[in-house]
Structures are given as C-alpha cells and as structure tokens.
C-alpha positions in Angstrom: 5.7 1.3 8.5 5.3 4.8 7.6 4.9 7.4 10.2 2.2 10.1 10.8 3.0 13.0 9.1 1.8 16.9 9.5 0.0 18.2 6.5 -1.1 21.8 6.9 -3.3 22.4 3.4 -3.6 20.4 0.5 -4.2 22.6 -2.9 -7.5 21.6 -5.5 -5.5 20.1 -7.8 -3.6 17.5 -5.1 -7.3 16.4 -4.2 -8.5 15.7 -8.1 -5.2 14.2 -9.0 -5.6 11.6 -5.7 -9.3 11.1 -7.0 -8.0 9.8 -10.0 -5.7 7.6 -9.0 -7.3 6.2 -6.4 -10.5 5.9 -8.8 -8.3 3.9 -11.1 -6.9 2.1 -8.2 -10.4 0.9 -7.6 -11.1 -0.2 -11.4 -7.6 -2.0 -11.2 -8.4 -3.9 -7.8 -11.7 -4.8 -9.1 -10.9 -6.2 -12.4 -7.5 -8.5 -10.6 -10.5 -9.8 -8.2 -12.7 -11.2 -10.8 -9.9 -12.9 -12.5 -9.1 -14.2 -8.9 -12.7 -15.8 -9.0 -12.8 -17.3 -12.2 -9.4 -18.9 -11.9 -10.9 -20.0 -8.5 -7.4 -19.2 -7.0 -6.8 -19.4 -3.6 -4.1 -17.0 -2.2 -5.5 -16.4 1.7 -7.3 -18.8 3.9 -8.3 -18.7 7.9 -9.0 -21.4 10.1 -10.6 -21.8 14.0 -9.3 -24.5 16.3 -11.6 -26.1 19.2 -8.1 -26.4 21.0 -6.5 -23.0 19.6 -3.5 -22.9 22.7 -2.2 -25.9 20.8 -1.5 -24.4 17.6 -0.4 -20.8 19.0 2.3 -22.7 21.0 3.8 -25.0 18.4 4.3 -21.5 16.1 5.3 -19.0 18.6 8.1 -21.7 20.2 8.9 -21.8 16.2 7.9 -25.7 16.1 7.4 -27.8 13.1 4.5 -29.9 11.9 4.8 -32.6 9.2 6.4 -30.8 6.6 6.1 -27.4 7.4 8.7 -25.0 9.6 7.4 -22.6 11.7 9.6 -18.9 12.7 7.6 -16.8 14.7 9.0 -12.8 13.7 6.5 -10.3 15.2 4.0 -9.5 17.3 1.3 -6.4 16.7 -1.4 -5.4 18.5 -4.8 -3.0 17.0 -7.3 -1.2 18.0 -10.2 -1.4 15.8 -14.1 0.4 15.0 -16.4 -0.9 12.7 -19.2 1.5 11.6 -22.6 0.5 10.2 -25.4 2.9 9.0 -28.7 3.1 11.6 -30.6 0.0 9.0 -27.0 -2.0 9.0 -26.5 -1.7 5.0 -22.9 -3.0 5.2 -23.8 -6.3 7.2 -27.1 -6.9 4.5 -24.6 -6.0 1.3 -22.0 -8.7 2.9 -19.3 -5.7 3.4 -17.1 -4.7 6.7 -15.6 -1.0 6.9 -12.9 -0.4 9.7 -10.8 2.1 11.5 -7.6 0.6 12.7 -4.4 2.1 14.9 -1.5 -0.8 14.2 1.1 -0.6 17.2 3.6 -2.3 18.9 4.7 -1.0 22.5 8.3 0.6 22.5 8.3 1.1 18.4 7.1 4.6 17.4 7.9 3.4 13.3 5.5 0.8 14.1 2.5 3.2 14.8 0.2 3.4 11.7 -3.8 4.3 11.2 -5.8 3.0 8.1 -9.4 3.0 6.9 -10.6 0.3 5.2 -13.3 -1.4 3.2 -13.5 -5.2 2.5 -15.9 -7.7 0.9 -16.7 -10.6 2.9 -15.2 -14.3 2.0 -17.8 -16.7 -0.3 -15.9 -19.7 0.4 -12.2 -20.9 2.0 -9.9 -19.3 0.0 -11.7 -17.1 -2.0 -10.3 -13.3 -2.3 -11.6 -10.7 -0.9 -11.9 -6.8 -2.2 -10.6 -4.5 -0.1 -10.1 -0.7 -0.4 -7.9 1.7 1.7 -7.0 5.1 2.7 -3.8 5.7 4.6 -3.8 9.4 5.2 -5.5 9.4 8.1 -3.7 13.0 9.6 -4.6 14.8 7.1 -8.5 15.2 7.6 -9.7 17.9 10.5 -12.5 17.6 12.4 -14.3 19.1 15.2 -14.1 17.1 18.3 -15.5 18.5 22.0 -14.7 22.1 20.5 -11.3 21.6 19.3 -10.1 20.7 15.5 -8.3 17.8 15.6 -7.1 15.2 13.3 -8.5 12.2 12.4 -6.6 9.8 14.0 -6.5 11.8 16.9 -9.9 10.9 17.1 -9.5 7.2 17.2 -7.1 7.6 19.6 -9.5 9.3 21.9 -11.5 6.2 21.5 -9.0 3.9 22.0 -8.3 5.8 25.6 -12.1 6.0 26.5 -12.5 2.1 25.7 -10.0 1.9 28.4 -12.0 3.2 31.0 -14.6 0.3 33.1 -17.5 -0.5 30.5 -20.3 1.1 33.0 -18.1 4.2 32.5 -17.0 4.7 29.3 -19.4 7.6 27.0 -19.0 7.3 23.4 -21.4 9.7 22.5 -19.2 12.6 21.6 -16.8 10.4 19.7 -19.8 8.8 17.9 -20.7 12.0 16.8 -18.0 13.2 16.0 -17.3 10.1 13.5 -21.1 11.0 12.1 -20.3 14.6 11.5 -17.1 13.8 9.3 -19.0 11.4 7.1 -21.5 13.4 6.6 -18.8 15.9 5.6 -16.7 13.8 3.2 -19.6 11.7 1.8 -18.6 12.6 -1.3 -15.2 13.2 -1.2 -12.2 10.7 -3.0 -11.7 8.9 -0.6 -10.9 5.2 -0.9 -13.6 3.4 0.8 -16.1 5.8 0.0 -15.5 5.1 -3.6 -15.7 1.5 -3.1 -18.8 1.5 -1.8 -20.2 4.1 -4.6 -18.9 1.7 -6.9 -19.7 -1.8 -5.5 -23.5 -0.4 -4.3 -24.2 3.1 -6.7 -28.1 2.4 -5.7 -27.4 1.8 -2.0 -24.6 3.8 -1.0 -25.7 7.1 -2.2 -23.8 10.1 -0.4 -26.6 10.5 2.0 -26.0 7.1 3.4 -22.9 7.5 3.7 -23.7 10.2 5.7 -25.2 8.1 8.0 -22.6 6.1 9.4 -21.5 5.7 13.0 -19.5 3.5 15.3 -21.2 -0.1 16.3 -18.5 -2.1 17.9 -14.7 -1.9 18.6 -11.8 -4.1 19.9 -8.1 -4.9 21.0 -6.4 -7.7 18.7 -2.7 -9.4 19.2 -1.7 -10.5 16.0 1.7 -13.0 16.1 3.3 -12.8 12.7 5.0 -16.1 11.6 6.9 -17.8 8.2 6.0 -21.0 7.8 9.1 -22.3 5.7 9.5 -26.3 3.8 10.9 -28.4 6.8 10.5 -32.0 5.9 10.0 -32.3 1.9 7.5 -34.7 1.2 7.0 -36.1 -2.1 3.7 -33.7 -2.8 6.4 -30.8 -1.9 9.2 -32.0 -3.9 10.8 -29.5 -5.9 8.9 -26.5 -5.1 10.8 -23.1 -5.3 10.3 -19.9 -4.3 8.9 -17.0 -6.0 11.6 -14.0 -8.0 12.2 -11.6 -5.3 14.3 -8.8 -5.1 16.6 -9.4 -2.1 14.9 -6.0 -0.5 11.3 -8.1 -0.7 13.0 -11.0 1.5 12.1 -11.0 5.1 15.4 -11.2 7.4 14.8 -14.4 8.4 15.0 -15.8 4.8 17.9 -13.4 3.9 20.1 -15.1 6.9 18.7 -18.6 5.5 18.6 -18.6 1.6 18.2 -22.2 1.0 14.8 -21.9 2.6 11.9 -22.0 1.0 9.3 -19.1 1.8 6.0 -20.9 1.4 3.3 -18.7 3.7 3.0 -16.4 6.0 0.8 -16.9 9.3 -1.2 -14.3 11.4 -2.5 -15.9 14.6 -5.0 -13.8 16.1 -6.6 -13.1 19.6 -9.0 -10.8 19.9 -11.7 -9.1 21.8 -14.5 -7.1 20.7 -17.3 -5.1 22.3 -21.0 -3.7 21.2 -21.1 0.3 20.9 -24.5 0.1 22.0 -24.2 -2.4 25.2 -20.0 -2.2 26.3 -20.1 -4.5 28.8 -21.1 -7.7 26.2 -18.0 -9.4 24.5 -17.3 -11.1 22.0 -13.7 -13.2 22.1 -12.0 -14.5 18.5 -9.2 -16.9 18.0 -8.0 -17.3 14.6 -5.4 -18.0 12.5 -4.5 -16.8 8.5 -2.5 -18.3 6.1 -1.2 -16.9 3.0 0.9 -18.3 0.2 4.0 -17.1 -0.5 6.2 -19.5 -2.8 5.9 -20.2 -6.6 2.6 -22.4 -6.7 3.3 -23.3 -10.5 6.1 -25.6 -9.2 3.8 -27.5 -7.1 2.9 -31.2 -8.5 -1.1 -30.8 -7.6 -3.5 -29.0 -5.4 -2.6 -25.8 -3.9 -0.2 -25.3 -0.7 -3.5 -24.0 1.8 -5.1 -27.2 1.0 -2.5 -28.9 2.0 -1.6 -26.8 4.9 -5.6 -27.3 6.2 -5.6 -30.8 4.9 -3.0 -30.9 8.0 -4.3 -28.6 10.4 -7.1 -31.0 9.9 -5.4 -33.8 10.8 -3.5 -32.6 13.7 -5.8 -29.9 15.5 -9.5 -30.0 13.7 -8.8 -27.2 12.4 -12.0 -25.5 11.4 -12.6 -23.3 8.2 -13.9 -19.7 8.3 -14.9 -17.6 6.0 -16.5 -15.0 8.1 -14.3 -11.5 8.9 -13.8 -10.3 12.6 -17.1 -7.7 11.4 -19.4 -10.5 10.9 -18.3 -12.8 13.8 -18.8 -10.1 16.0 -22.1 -9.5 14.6 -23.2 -13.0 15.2 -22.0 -13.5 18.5 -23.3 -10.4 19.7 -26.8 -10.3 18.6 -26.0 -7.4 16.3 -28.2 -8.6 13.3 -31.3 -8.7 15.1 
C-alpha cells in the first residue's frame, strides 16, 4: 500500500499531463468494459447468506467446502462517505461515488485514502466501471478556518462519526466537502471525468458542484484464497494463470503446487444516514473473484460453480446491488 505523501505545489504542466492520462485511462477502462459485456464474462460476483456466521467461520478457521480450500490472509477495516447531489442524480443514473480511508490497526503502510466512482452491477457477475483518484493529500481546502488536506478532511469525519449519534454535527464537514466540489468541478480528476463522460448532459460542472455527504460507514473486510482442495472431475486439470513470482501472494509462494482459483472478501458492515445518524443500516456480504486460467476449465465458469455450491450448502443468495444502493434501500433514502 502506498503511503501519504507531502506535495507542496504541483506546476501547469504536471496537472495537463495527469488530465491526459487519466482521460485516456477512462477511454481504456471504458472500451475493456464493453468487451466484458458482450463476451458476457463473469470475473467478480457477491453473494448474501440468511445464516452468514456459517460461512464467515468455515473461511476465517481456513475450512474447506466440497472442492474448494479456504486460507484466510487479512483483515482491513474502512471508513466510507457516499455523496449524492440535493435531487439524488447518482442513485437515478444507477452510479455510486465514495470516499474511503483503508486501515488496519498497528500497520501505518496499510493506511491508504481513494475516491472513487463505480457503475452499479446489471446482473451476477456482470463488470462493473469504476474510476479512481489516489492522490488524495495533494488537494487543500479550507476546513473551520484552517487549509488542510483532503484526507485530513475525511479523517475529521471519521473522528466526529465517533462521537454518540444525538451528538455528532456534520455540518461544517458537509460544507466543507461542498465547497471543494464546487471548486474542482472541472478539474482532471478521475471520477469527475467519469461522470462527464458516462452522463455529459447530466453531470455538467454545475452539478457537480452540488454534491455533498448522504451516508457513511465502518466495514471489516476478511481477505481469503480460496485454493483447489478436492479436484472434482468438473475441476480436473485446471491451472493457474502466468504470473510473475512478485504477483504471487505468500501463501501460494510457500505452496506452489496450489492452484490460485479466487479470491474472497467477506464483509460486515455498518452504515448510517447523514441526514438522521441514529438509523442504521447493517450488511453482510461476501465477494468472489476469479483468479486461475478459466480457459482450462471443461464448462461453465469457476463463480458458477462456486455459487452453484454456496447454494447448496448455505442458500447463498445473489446480489447485485453495491453497499451505496443497499444502504439506500434500507434506509428510505430514495424516497
């Protein structure tokens, strides 16, 4: 993970050559999702369990189930913010944009702040667009009369969201968020231009402008490989995919014979309304992506097979909704 870094100016030509790239980033990203679609190829997929204890326990005490291995490796925890302009453009247009601090306690390298933009899911498996800007420290802004930076500012969130719910006064931090859209609006950065370029009739720079904080929340993610246990004869002779050894996890480095075939998040998470605190809004989830060669497999693709035995096992559930949206729906927030 890559660690905050001091910038102190940034010259005109720094901020037209990052326009470019990241404009071409876009165009790139775009293009490799549509031939995602029309290949109908499924690379991520998230599933809900009616008994979700069950599942979290078999992976985090690095169980097996049927034919796939589980090795739990990590656990990281975020703080998130969703923003929304005042007539909720981003729910109508089926998009999510985020502010996240990653963290895990007693790891400074682990620290990390992003902002991101993502399409919603159409269907179980289906990719997803998704847009980010990593530079977080090196945007000022104006917060309770000081300049700060702008992860400074989500970490003065992060410590007011602490405080009891009839307490806690996001006003100035709301405002503060407001003030540097309204300032960057049209500026290169990476969301920003995906929504100019997904929406150019919608998201014009004085919507952007707009923008402001709706809801937040704490989420412990439990990072797992899920590795081929017990070949079966739909998983015969699958291999992994070329990798450097520097691409290899640890895990698979000290086990070579393994094969890699997904990687699991298992979420928990709580969110909360900007505009009423003291509603929640609880999710339990868990993402699978594949990781092995999938050409090798005989039929179907390895996270139908995977929820094919989720199914089996746990009623497992499919979702295709993002944290943004279930927290939307649970919390009355399209209304």
């Amino acid at each position: 993970m890559r660690k905050i870094r001091k910038v102190c100016s940034i010259q005109k030509e720094d901020l037209e050559t990052m326009a470019i790239k990241r404009f071409l980033h876009i165009i790139l990203v775009w293009f490799f999702g549509m031939s995602l679609l029309s290949g109908q190829t499924e690379s991520e997929r998230k599933f809900v369990f009616s008994n979700y204890d069950s599942i979290a326990q078999l992976i985090e005490k690095n169980g097996e189930l049927g034919t796939f291995g589980f090795h739990q490796h990590a656990t990281y925890f975020y703080f998130d913010i969703y923003f929304d302009t005042p007539d909720k453009l981003l729910q109508k247009q089926q998009v999510s944009m985020r502010m996240r601090i990653q963290y895990r306690p007693g790891s400074k390298d682990s620290l990390n702040y992003t902002f991101q933009l993502k399409t919603e899911m159409t269907h179980p498996g289906a990719p997803r667009l998704e847009m980010e800007e990593s530079d977080l420290d090196i945007y000022r802004l104006t917060f309770q009369g000081k300049e700060i930076r702008l992860h400074q500012l989500l970490e003065a969130f992060k410590e007011e969201s602490q405080k009891p719910s009839n307490e806690a006064n996001f006003s100035a931090h709301s405002t503060a968020f407001t003030a540097w859209f309204k300032q960057k609006a049209g500026a290169p950065i990476a969301p920003f231009q995906g929504l100019r370029f997904l929406f150019p009739k919608i998201f014009t720079e004085q919507v952007i402008a707009s923008l402001k904080p709706v809801c937040f929340g704490e989420i412990r993610r439990t990072r797992a490989h899920v590795y081929l246990k017990n070949p079966d004869n739909r998983l015969a002779g699958v291999k992994n995919k070329e990798r450097s050894l520097n691409d290899l996890p640890a895990f698979f480095l000290a086990n070579r014979e393994l094969i890699w075939l997904m990687e699991l998040s298992l979420d928990r998470a709580i969110f909360y309304s900007i505009q009423n605190p003291e509603k929640s809004c609880s999710i339990s989830e868990l993402e699978a992506e594949s990781k092995f060669d999938e050409s090798t497999l005989k039929q179907g693709n390895i996270l139908t097979y995977f929820a094919e035995t989720l199914l089996q096992n746990f009623k497992a559930e499919d979702e295709i909704r993002s944290k943004f949206k279930q927290v939307v729906d649970c919390l009355g927030m399209n209304e």
